[in-house]
N, C-alpha and C positions, 0 to 999 in steps of 0.2 A: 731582087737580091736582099737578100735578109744577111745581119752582121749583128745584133743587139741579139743576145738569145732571150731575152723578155720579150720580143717579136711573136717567138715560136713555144717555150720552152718554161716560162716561168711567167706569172699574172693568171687570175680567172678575166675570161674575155668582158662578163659586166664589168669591171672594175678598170679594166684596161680601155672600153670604150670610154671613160669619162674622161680620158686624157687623149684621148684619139682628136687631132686635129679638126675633122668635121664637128662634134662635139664641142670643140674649142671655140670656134667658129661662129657657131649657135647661138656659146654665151656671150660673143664677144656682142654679138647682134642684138642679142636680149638685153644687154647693159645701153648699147646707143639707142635704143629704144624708150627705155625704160627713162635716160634722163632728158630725150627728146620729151617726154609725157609728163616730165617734171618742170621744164620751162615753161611749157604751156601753160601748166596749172598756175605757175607764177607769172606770166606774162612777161618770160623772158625773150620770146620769140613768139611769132605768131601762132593763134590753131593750125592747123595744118592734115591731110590724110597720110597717117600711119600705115595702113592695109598693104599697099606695096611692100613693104619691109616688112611688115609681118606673114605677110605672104611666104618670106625666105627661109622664115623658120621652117618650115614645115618642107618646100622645096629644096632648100638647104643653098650654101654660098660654091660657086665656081672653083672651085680648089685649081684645075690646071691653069683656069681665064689668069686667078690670083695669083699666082705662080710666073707669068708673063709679066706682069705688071711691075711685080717685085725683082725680076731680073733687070727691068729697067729703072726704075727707081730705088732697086736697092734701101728699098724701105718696106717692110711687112705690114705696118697698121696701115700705110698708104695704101697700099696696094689693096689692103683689103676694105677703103673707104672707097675705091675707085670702083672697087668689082661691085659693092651691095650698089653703087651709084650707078651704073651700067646695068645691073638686073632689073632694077626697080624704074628705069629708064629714068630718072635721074626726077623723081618724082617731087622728091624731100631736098628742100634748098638747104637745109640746116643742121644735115647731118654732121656727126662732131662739133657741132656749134659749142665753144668755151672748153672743150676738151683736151687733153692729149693721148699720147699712146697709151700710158699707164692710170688712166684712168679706166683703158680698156680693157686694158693686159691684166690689172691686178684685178679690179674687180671679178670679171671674167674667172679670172683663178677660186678664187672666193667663192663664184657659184659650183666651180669643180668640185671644192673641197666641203662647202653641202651638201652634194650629192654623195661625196667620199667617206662624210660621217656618217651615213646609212647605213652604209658597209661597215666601215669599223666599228662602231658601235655595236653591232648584231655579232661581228665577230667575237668579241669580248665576252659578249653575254654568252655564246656558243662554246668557247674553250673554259668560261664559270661555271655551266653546266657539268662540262664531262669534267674538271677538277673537281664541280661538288658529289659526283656520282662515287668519284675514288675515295673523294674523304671520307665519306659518310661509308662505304663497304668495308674499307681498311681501318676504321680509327680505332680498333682493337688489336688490328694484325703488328704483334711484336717484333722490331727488326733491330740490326746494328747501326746506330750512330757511328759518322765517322767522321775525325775533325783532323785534318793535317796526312786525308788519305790513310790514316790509320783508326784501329778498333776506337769506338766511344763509348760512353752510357747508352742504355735502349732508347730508342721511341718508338715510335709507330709508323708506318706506309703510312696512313689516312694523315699523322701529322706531318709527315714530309710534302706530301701536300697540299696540304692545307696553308704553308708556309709560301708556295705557289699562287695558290689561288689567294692565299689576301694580298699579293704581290697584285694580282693582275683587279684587285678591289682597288685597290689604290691610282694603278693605271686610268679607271671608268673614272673616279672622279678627279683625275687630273684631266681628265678629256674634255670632261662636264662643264669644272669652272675655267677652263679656258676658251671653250668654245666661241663664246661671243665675243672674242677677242682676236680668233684665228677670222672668222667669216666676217671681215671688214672690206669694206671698197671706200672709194672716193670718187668724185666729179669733179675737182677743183684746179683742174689749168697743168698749166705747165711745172708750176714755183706751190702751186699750192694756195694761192688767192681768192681762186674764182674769180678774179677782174674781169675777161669779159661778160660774165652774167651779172654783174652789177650787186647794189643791194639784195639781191635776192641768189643770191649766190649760197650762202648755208642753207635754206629752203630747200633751193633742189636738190644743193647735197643729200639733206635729209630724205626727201622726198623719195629719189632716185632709190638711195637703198634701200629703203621700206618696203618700198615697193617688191626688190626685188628678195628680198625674208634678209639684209643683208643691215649689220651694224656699219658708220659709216667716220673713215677717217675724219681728227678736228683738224690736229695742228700737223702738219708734214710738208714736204716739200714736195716734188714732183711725183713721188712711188706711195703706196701703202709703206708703213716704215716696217722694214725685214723682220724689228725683234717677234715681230708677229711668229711670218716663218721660219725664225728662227727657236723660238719656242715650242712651235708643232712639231718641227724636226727631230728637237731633242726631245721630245715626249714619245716619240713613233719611234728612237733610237731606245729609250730607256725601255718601252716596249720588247725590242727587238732583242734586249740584254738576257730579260725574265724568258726570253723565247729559248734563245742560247743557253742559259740554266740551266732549262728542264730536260731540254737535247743531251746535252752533255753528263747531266747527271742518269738519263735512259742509259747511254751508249756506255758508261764507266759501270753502272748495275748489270749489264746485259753481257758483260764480260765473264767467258764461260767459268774463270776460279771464283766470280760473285754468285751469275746467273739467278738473280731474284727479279729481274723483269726483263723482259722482249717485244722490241716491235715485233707488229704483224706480220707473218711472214706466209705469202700464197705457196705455199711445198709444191703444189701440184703445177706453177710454170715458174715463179717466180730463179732468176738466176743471182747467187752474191758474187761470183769472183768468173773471171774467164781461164783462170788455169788449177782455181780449186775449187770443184764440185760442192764441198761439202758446207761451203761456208754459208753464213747467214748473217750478213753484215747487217747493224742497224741504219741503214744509209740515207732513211729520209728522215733523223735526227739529225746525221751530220750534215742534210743539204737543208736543215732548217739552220744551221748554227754557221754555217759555208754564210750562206746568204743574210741573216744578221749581222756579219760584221760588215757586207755591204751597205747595210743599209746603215751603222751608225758612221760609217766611213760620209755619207752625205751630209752630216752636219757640217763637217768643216768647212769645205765648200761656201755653205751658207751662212754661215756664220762671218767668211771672210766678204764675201757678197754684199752682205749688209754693208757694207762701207763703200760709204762713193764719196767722189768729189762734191761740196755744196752741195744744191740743192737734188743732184742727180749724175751718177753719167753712166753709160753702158756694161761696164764690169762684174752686172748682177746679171746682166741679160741668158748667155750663152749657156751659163753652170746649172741656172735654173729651169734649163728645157730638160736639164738631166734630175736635179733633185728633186724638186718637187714629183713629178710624175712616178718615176722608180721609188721611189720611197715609198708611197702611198700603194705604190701592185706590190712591190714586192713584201708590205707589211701584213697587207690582207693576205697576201702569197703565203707568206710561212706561219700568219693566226691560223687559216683554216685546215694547215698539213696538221700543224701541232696538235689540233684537238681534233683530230681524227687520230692522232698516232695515241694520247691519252685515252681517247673512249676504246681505242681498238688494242690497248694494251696486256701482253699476259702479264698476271703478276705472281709469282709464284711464292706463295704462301709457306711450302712446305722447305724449302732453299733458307727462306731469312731466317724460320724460326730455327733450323740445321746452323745456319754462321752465326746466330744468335750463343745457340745454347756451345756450341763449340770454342768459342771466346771469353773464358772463367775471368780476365780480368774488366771485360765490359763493365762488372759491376765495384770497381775500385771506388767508385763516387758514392755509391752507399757503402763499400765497408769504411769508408772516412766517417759518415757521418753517422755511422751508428757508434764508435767508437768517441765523436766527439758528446755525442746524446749520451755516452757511460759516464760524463766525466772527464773525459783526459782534454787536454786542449788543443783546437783546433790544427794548429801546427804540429803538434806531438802526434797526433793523429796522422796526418798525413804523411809526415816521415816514417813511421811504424808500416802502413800500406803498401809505402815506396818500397821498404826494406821487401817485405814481404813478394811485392811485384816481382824487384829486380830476384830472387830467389828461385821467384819458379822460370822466369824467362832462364835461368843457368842452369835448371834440373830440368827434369821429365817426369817429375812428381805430380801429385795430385794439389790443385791450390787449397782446398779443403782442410787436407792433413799437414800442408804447410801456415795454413791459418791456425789447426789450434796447438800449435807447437812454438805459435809466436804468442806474445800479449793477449789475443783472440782468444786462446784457451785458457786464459786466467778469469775472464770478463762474460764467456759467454760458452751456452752449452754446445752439444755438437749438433743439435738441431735447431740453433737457434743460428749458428754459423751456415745450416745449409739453408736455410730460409732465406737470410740476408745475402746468400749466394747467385739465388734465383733473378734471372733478368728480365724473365715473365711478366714478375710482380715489382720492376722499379720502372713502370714507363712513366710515373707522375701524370700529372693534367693533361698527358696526349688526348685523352678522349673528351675532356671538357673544352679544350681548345676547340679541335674540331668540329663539335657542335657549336661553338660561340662564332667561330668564323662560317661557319654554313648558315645560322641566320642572319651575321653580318651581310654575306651576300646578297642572299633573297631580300633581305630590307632595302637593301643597293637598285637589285633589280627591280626592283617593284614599285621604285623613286624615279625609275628612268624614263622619261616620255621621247 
């Protein structure tokens, strides 16, 4: 019975198995291993033969046996001390020795979410690529700025991009320096002591996570303390926003009175509507932006999570079977739709420069500042402009011959009015930008191990 459509419907399955219970399992197994190999080293507990339990990894833990065990004891980490202790026929006298649940659980999560920065990580660099392919084609192509849903000054395709892709520059190194701060575990009891490992108790700690590629909680009480994940969260959220952006600004361009870009669309089966043929919805923009706001919806949750009673109690348990895991599929979920719908995008060149050149008052921000460059003052200028704007928006006249029959014809000749007219020639620094952020990236990537 399937009920979660990330079951069926949403995740790529590598990303999805690292949160798949056997997987969980594994880690949980690699962590009591790992600080069993740690008291040794300190002579917290006797040498001992590890080989039966590592044995498990590879065979893997009882999931139904665990499952019985748990209906009786109503305890999960129990149940799954009882099952490695029954497979290994009870080999290791000291397993969970000075341990609790959440030395296992969190840890364990930690080694998830190593495996999870693989993925993200590649993603990022994968949607910087097809961003940098558009900047660098487009950082000429002329288009309309638009601020408050209405006409603006020009820019450029390549700069509207570009203003993306250093979005998602910013992302990789919020990933970077937080890294060794997300991938923490601990070993240290119940309260956070280590008491029954004695003086040697930070050792193993230490020990343990090194071991396992893991930085390793100092001061906390019973959990990894959440502001951990609670900071990955809002990072994979603030992700999900710049995801939702670019979606949204596709599907508001792809509107047939814009039509300056298009998702891909397969004509020869592809279906948009079930009672209108003709349509060509952009629909995996909107089911990347549908699903971004699920995903920053997981913050809260986690955020409220973080807070227990003293040193612990169960109120973080249940929420994070849900956040942590959906967050992390369904973030690689919508990086890799997105930059396939970027590299696979039409852009139609010959539409922007049409609602460019169609739009005479795009360029009101140079006829200000050429008028303030004559002399008259910046204010006075821009009231003069105003007049002249509100003038043609009331006529059906030409803005040109309504310019030199204002001030403009006092000041300036009739080709020096259609010059400063041109929206071609006002896109500014668009293309130095784009270059500057395109080797910003490549320096980005080229830093990242």
């Amino acid at each position: 019975m399937t009920i979660s459509p990330i079951e069926e419907r949403y995740g790529r399955p590598a990303v999805k198995s690292i949160f798949e219970q056997s997987y969980r399992l594994k880690c949980m197994l690699k962590v009591e291993i790992a600080v069993a190999e740690a008291q040794m080293k300190n002579r917290v507990i006797p040498e001992a033969n590890l080989e039966p339990l590592k044995m498990l990894l590879k065979l893997g833990i009882d999931e139904p046996r665990m499952r019985e065990i748990e209906k009786e004891t109503k305890h999960d980490i129990m149940a799954f001390i009882r099952t490695v202790e029954e497979q290994s026929n009870h080999a290791f006298k000291f397993l969970h020795f000075g341990l609790t649940s959440n030395d296992v659980i969190d840890t364990a999560m930690a080694l998830q979410l190593k495996e999870f920065y693989k993925f993200l990580m590649e993603d990022l660099k994968d949607i910087q690529e097809s961003l940098m392919e558009k900047v660098s084609k487009f950082k000429k192509t002329a288009m309309l700025g638009r601020t408050h849903g209405q006409h603006a000054s020009p820019i450029t395709f390549g700069l509207k991009m570009a203003t993306y892709l250093s979005e998602f520059n910013r992302h990789t190194e919020r990933l970077m320096e937080v890294k060794g701060r997300i991938l923490t575990g601990k070993a240290m009891g119940p309260v956070g002591t280590g008491a029954s490992m004695g003086r040697e108790a930070m050792n193993v700690n230490k020990d343990a996570m090194r071991s396992l590629g893991l930085n390793y909680e100092l001061a906390t009480g019973q959990l990894v303390d959440r502001d951990r994940y609670v900071e990955f969260i809002e990072i994979l959220g603030n992700i999900a926003m710049t995801c939702e952006k670019i979606g949204t600004e596709i599907r508001n361009l792809q509107r047939p009175e814009i039509f300056e870009v298009m998702e891909y669309f397969e004509s020869a089966n592809q279906v948009g509507s079930s009672s209108m043929p003709s349509k060509r919805n952009p629909i995996e923009s909107e089911n990347v932006c549908s699903l971004s706001r699920i995903i920053r919806s997981f913050a809260v949750p986690e955020i409220e999570g973080a807070i227990t009673w003293h040193e612990r109690d169960l109120t973080n348990s249940a929420l994070e079977r849900f956040t942590m895991p959906y967050t992390c599929i369904l973030t690689d979920f919508i990086l890799n739709k997105l930059s396939k719908i970027i590299r696979n995008l039409y852009v139609n060149e010959k539409n922007m420069r049409n609602n460019l050149l169609s739009s005479p008052l795009c360029i009101s921000e140079n006829l200000t500042t050429q008028l303030t460059l004559k002399g008259i003052g910046r204010t006075e200028s821009h009231e003069l402009v105003r007049e002249v704007s509100m003038k043609y928006f009331e006529s059906s006249g030409n803005l040109q011959d309504i310019l030199m029959k204002s001030e403009f014809g006092n000041l300036f000749t009739e080709s020096e009015v259609e010059r400063m007219s041109n929206p071609l020639e006002f896109t500014g620094s668009s293309e130095e930008i784009c270059d500057m952020v395109i080797d910003q990236t490549k320096k980005l990537l080229g830093g990242i191990r």
